[in-house]
PAFI-77253 format. One record per residue: residue in one letter; x, y, z of N, C-alpha, C, O in turn. Coordinates in steps of 0.02 Angstrom, whole numbers, plus 50000, padded with zeros to 5 digits. Example, Ala and Ser with C-alpha at 12.3 -4.5 7.8 and 13.67 -1.06 7.14 Angstrom:
# residues 2
a506604971650390506154977550390506604983550390507124983450423 s506424988850354506844994750357506455000250394506705005750402 
This chain:
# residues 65
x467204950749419467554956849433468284955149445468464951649492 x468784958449392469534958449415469804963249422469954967049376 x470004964549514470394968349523471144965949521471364960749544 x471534971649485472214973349476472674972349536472804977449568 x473004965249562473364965949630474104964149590474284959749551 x474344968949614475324970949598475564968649631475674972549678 x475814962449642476444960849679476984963049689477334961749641 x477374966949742478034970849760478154962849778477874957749799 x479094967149739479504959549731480184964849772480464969449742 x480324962649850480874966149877481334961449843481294955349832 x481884967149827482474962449807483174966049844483214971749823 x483654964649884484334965049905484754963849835484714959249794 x485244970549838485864967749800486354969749826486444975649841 x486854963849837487574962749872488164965849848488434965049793 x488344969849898489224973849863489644967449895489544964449948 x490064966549853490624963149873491194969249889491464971749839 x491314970849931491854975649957492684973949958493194977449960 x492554967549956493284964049968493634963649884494234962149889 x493524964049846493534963949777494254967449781494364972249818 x494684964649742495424967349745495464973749701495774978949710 x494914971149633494944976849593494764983449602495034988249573 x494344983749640493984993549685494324991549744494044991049798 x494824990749736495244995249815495954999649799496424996549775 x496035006249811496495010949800496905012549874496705015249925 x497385010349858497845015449925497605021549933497845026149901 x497015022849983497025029650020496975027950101496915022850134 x497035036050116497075034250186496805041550211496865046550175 x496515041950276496145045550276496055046550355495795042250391 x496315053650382496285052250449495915062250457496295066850443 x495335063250476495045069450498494655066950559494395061950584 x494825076250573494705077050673494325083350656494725087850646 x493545085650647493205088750634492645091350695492305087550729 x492655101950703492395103750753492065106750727492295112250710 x491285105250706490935110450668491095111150596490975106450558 x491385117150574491655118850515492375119150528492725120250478 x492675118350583493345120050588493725114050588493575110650637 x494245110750545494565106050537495325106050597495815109750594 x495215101750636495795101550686496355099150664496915101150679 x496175093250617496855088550601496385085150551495825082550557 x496875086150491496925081650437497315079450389497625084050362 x497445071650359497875070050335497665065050284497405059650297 x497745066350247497715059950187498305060950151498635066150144 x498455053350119498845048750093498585046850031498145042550028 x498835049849974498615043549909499195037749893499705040749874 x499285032149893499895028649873499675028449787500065025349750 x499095031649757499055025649678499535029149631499985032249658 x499505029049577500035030349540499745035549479500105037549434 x499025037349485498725042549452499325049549462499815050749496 x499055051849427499485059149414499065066949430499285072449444 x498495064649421497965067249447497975069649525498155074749553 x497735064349544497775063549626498275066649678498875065349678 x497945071449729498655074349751498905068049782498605062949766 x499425067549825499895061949867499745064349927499225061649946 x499945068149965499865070250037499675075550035499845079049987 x499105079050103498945083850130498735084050188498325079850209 x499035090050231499135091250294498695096650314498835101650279 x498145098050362498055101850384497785102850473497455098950506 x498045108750489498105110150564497525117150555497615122250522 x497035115650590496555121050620496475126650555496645132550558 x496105122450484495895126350433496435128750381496345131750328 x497065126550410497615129450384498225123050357498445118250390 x498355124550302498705117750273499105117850216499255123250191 x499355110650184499665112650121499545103950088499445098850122 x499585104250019499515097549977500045096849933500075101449891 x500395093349929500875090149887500525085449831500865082349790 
């Protein structure tokens, strides 16, 4: 008699985070109450054209460059 035994093979795979190539100038600073945004600010430095550059907002209310 052969029963069918499946070996599970756990396997880990490693992010390297430090990698020069996936890292973008952003920056990223939120102060969040619920749904209501107190303070927020991000920074893009990259050079996309896409991407806004800065945005400011105070208590839901704001503007993006």
């Amino acid at each position: 008699m052969n029963i069918g035994v499946v070996k599970k093979i756990n396997k880990m795979n490693w992010i390297n985070s430090w990698k020069q190539g996936n890292k973008q100038a952003k920056y990223n600073i939120e102060i969040r109450l619920g749904r209501v945004t107190i303070l927020e600010i991000k920074v893009c430095m990259c050079d996309k054209k896409q991407c806004s550059k800065f945005r400011l907002m105070l208590l839901n209310f704001g503007f993006e460059i």
